[in-house]
LOVOVEX-54738 format. One record per residue (C-alpha): residue in three letters; x, y, z. Coordinates in nm, 3 decimals. Example, Ala and Ser with C-alpha at 12.3 -4.5 7.8 and 13.67 -1.06 7.14 Angstrom:
REM residues 2
<r 'Ala', <1.230, -0.450, 0.780>>
<r 'Ser', <1.367, -0.106, 0.714>>
END
This chain:
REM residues 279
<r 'Unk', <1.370, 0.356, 0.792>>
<r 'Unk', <1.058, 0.513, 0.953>>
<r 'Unk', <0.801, 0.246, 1.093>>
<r 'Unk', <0.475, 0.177, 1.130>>
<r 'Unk', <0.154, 0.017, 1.127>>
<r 'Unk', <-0.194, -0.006, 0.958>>
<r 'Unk', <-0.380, 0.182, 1.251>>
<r 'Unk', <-0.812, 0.110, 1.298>>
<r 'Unk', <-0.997, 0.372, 1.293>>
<r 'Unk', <-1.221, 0.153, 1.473>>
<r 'Unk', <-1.450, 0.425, 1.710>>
<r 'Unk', <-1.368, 0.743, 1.436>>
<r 'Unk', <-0.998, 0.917, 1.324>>
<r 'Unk', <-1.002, 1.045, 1.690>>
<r 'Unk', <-0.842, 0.715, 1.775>>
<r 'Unk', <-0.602, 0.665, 1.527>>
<r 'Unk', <-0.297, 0.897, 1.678>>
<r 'Unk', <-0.320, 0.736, 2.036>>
<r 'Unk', <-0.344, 0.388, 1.835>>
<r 'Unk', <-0.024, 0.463, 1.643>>
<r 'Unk', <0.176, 0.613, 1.937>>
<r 'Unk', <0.100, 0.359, 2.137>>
<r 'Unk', <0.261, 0.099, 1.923>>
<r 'Unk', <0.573, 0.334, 1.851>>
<r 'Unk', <0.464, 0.448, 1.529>>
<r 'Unk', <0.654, 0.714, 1.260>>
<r 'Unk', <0.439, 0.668, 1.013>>
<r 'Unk', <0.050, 0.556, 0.964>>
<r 'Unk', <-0.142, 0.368, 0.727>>
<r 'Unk', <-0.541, 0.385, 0.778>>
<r 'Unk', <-0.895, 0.358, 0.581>>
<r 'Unk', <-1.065, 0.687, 0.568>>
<r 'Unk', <-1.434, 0.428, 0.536>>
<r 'Unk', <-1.560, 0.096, 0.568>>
<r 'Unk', <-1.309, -0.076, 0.252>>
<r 'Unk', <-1.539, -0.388, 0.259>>
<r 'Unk', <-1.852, -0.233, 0.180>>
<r 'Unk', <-1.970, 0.032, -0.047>>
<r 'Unk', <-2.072, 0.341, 0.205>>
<r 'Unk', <-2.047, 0.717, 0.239>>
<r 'Unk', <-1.920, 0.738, 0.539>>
<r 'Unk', <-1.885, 1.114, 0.539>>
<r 'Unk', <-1.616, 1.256, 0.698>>
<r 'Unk', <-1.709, 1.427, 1.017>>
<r 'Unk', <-1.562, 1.812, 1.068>>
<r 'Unk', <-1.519, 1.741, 1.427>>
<r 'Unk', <-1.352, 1.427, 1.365>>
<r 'Unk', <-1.126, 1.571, 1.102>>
<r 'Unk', <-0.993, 1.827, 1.305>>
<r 'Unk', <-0.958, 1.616, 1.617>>
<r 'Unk', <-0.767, 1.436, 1.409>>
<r 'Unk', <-0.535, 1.671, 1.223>>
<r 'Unk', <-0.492, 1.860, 1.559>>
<r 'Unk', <-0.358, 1.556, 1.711>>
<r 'Unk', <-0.139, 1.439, 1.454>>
<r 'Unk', <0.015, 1.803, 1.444>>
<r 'Unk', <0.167, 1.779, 1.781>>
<r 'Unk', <0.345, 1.440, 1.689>>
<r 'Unk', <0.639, 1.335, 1.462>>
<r 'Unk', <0.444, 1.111, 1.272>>
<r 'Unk', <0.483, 1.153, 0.884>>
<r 'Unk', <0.421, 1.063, 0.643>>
<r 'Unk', <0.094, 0.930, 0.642>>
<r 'Unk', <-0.114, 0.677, 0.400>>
<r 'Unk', <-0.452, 0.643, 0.315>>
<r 'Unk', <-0.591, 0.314, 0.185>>
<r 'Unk', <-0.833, 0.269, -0.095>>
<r 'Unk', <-1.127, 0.025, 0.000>>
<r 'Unk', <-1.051, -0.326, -0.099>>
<r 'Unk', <-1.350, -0.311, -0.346>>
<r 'Unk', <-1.214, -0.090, -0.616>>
<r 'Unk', <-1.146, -0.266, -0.888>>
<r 'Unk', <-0.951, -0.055, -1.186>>
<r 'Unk', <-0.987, -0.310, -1.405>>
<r 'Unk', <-1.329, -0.436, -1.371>>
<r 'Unk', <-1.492, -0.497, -1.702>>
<r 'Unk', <-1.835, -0.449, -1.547>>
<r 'Unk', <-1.937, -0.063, -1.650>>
<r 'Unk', <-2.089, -0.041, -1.320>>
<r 'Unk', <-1.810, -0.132, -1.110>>
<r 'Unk', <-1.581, 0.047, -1.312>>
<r 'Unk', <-1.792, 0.383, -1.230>>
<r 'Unk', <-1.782, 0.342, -0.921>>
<r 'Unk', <-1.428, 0.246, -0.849>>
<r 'Unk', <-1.392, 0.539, -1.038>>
<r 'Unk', <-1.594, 0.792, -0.795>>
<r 'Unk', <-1.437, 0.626, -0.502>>
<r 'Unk', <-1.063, 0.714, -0.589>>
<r 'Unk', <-1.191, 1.063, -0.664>>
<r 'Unk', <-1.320, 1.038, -0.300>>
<r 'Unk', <-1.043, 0.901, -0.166>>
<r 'Unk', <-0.776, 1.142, -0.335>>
<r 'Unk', <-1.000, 1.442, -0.155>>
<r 'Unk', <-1.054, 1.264, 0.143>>
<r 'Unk', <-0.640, 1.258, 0.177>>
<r 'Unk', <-0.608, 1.597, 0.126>>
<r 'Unk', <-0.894, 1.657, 0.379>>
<r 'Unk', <-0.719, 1.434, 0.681>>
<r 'Unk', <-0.361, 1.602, 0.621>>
<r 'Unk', <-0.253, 1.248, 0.402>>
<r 'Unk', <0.004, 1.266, 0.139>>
<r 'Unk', <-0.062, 0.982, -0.077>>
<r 'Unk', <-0.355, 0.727, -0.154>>
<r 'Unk', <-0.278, 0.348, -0.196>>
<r 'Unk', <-0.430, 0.150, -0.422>>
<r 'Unk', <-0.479, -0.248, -0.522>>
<r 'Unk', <-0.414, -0.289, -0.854>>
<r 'Unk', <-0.739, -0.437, -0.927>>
<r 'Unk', <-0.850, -0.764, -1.113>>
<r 'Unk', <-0.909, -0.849, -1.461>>
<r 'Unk', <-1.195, -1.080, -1.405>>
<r 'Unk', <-1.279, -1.208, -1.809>>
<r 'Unk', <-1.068, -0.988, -1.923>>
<r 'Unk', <-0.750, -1.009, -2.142>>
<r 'Unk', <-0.436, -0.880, -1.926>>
<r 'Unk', <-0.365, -0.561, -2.184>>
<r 'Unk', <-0.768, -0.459, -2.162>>
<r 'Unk', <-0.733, -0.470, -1.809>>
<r 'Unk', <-0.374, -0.269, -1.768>>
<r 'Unk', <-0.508, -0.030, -2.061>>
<r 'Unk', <-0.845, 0.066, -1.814>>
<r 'Unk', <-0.696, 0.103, -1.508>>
<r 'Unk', <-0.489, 0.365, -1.699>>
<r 'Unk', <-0.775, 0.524, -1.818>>
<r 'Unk', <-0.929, 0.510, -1.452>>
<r 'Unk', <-0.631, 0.683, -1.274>>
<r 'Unk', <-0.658, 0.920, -1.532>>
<r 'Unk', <-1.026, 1.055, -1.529>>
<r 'Unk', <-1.001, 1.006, -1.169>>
<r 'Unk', <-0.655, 1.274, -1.163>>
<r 'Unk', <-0.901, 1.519, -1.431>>
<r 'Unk', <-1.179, 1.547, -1.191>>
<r 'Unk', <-0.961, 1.587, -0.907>>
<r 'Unk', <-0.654, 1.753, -0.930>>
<r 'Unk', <-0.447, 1.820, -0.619>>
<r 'Unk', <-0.134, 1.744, -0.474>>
<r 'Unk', <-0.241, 1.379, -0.295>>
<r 'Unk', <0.010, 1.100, -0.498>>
<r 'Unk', <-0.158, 0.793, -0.566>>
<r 'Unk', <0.014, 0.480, -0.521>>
<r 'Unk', <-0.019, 0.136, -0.736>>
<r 'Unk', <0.033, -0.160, -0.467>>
<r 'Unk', <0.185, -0.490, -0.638>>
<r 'Unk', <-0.029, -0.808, -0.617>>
<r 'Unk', <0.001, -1.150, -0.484>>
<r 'Unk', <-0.100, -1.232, -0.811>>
<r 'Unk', <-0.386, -1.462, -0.653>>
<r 'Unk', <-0.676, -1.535, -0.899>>
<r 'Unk', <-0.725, -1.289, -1.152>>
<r 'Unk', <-0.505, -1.004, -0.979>>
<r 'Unk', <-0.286, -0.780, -1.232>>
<r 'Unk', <-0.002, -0.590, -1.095>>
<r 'Unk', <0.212, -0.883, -0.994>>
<r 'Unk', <0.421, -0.814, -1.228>>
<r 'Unk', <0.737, -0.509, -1.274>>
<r 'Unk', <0.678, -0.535, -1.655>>
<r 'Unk', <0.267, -0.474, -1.574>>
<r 'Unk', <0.291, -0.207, -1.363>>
<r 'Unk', <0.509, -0.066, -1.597>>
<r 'Unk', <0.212, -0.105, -1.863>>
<r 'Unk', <-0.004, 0.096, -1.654>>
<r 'Unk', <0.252, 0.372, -1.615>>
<r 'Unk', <0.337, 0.422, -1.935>>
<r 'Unk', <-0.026, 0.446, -2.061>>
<r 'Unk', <-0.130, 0.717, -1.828>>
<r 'Unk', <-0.094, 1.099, -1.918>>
<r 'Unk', <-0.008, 1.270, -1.570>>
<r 'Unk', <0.257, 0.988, -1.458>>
<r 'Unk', <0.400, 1.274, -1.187>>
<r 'Unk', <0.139, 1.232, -0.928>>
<r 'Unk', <0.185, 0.770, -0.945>>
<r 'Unk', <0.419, 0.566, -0.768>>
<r 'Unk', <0.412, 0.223, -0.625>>
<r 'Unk', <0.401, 0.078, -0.266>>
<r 'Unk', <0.589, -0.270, -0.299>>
<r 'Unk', <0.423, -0.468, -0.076>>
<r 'Unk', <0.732, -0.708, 0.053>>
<r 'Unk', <0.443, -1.032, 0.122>>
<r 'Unk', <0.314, -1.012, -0.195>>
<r 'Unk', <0.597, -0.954, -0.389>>
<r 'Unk', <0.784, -1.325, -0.244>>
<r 'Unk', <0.396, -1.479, -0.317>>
<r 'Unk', <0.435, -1.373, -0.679>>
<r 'Unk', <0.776, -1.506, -0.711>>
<r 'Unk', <1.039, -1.283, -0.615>>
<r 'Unk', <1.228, -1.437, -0.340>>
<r 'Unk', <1.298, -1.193, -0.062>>
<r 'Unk', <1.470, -1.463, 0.145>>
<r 'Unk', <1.818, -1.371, 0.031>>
<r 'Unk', <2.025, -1.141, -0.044>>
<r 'Unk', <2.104, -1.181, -0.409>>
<r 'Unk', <1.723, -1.254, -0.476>>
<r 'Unk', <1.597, -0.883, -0.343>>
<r 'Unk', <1.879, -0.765, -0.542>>
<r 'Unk', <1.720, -0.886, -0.867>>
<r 'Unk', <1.395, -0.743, -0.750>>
<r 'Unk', <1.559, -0.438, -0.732>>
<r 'Unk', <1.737, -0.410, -1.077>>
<r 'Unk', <1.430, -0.534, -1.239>>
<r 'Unk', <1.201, -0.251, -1.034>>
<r 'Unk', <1.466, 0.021, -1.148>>
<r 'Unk', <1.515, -0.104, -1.495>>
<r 'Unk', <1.127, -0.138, -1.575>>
<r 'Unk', <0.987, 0.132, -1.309>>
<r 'Unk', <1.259, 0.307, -1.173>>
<r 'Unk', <1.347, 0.339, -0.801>>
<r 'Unk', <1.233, 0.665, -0.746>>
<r 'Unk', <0.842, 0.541, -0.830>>
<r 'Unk', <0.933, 0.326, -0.483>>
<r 'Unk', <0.752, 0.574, -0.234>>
<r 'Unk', <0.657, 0.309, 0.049>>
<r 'Unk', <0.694, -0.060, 0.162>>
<r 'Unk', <0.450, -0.311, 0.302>>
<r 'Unk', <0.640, -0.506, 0.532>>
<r 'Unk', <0.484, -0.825, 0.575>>
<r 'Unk', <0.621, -1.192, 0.618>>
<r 'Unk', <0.437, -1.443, 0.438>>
<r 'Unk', <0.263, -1.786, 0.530>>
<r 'Unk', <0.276, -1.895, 0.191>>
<r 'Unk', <0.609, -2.012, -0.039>>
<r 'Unk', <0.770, -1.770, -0.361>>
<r 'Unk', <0.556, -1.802, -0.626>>
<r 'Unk', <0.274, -1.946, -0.517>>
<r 'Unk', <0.060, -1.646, -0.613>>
<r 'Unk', <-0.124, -1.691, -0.242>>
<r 'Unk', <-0.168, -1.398, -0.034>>
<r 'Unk', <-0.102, -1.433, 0.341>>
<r 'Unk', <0.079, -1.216, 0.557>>
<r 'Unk', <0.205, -1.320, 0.856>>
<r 'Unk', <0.477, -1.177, 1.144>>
<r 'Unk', <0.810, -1.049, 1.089>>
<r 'Unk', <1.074, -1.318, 1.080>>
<r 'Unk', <0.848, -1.607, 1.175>>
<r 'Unk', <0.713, -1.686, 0.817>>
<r 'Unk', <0.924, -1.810, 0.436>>
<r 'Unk', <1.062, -1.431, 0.408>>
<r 'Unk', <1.224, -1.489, 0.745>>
<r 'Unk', <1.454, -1.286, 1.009>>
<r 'Unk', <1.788, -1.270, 0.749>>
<r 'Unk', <1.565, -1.183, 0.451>>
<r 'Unk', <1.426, -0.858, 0.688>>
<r 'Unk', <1.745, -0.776, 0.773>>
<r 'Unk', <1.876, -0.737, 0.438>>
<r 'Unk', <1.573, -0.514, 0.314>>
<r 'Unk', <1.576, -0.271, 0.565>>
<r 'Unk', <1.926, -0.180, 0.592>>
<r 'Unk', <1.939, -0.215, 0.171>>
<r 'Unk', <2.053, 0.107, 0.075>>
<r 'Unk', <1.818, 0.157, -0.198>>
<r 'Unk', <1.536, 0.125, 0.051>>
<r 'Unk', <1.652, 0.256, 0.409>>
<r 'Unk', <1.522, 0.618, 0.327>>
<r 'Unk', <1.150, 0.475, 0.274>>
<r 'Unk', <0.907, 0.457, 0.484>>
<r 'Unk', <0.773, 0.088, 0.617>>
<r 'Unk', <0.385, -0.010, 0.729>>
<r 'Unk', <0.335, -0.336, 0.823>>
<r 'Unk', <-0.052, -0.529, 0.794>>
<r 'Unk', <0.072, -0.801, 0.986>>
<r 'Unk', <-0.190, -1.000, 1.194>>
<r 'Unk', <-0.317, -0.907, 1.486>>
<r 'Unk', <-0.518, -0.964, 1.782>>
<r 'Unk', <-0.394, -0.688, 2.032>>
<r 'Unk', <-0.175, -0.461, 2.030>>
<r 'Unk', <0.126, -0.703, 2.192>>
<r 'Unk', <0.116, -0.878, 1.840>>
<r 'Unk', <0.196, -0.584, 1.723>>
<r 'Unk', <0.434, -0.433, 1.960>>
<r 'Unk', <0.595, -0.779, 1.937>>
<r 'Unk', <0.663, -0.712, 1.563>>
<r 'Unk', <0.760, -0.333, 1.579>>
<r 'Unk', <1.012, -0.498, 1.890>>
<r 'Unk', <1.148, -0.777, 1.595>>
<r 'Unk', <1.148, -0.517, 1.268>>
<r 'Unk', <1.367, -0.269, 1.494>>
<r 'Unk', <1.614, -0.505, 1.644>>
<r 'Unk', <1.675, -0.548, 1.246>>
<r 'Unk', <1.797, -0.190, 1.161>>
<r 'Unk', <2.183, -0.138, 1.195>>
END
């Protein structure tokens, strides 16, 4: 299993590569903008290929753009829904732009809206936004803590939204490990990620599964709260770690952890942990 970490690109994309192979990075996970506020943030030439140039001289692939955290698929606001909209668009060209494969993407939440409304427009959303721009970048559906009005906690809803869209080639998921135990699948043993897995491959399939979030969690299975926390030091724990990365359904995928962090010995301290893991 490749590793690595959501990288800032705190002082432009110059800073990402040293970022990541400082902290032993394989692969990267970054934001292309601001994702708490709705900005341009036009992507500089000189940055860009800065960038590219100095990802090209290391090993480091693939590599993961996130989606702002204010898209919302499933909005029933018109307004909101537009522009979530023209942001994926953006963020689908910006990946192709920075050298990025594929484009994650919350789910989104349903707000007043009935569950099916809200599966049946973020559908429609992924679609217009693969019509207006179609190129290779893969965009991939992140599963939900299932915290408030979140959709895509769920196998049997993600599998909604798949089976609704018209270009289902260029979607897969990134099963966020954290949010998955938070929703009620307990990763803490052995026979509970294997029912994970048989219900991802019988509703999904496995080969959707193009990336893991690997993140412990502060809060207990099922309690639909969203908290990451270190490797092996929250209710996933150490044993539940070990068994999903040497699972051999998953040990070919790549794994980013969003664990918290202050400097960078929090996370060399968890890249340390994660690898001591791997058999």
């Amino acid at each position: 299993m490749r590793l690595g970490f959501h990288i800032s690109i705190a002082g432009g994309f110059s800073r990402v590569v040293p970022r990541a192979l400082k902290n032993g990075c394989e692969v990267v996970q970054f934001f292309s903008r601001n994702p708490r506020a709705w900005t341009d943030g036009s992507l500089k030439p000189n940055e860009v290929e800065s960038f590219r140039k100095a990802l090209s001289q290391t090993a480091i692939t693939p590599l993961f753009l996130h989606a702002p955290y204010l898209l919302n698929l499933a909005s029933p606001s018109p307004e909101l829904y537009a522009r979530s909209i023209t942001y994926l668009c953006e963020e689908l060209q910006r990946a192709q732009v920075l050298g990025a494969q594929f484009v994650i993407a919350h789910v989104g939440n349903r707000l007043n809206n009935t569950e099916p409304i809200a599966l049946e427009r973020i559908s429609r959303a992924i679609d217009s936004s693969f019509t207006a721009v179609d190129n290779s970048v893969q965009l991939l559906l992140e599963n939900t803590a299932g915290q408030g009005t979140e959709v895509g906690y769920q196998f049997n809803q993600l599998q909604s939204i798949l089976e609704q869209l018209q270009d289902k080639r260029r979607v897969g998921i990134c099963l966020d490990i954290a949010h998955a135990f938070e929703a009620g699948y307990d990763l803490s043993t052995s026979k509970g990620l294997d029912r994970l897995l048989d219900e991802f491959d019988t509703l999904i399939g496995l080969d959707k599964l193009k990336v893991l979030h690997l993140n412990d969690s502060r809060s207990k299975s099922g309690s639909r709260v969203d908290r990451h926390w270190h490797i092996g030091e929250g209710e996933i724990g150490l044993s539940g770690f070990r068994n999903i990365v040497n699972h051999p359904a998953l040990i070919h995928l790549p794994g980013i952890m969003e664990t918290p962090r202050k400097t960078d010995d929090d996370d060399q301290k968890n890249m340390a942990v994660m690898r001591s893991l791997i058999n």
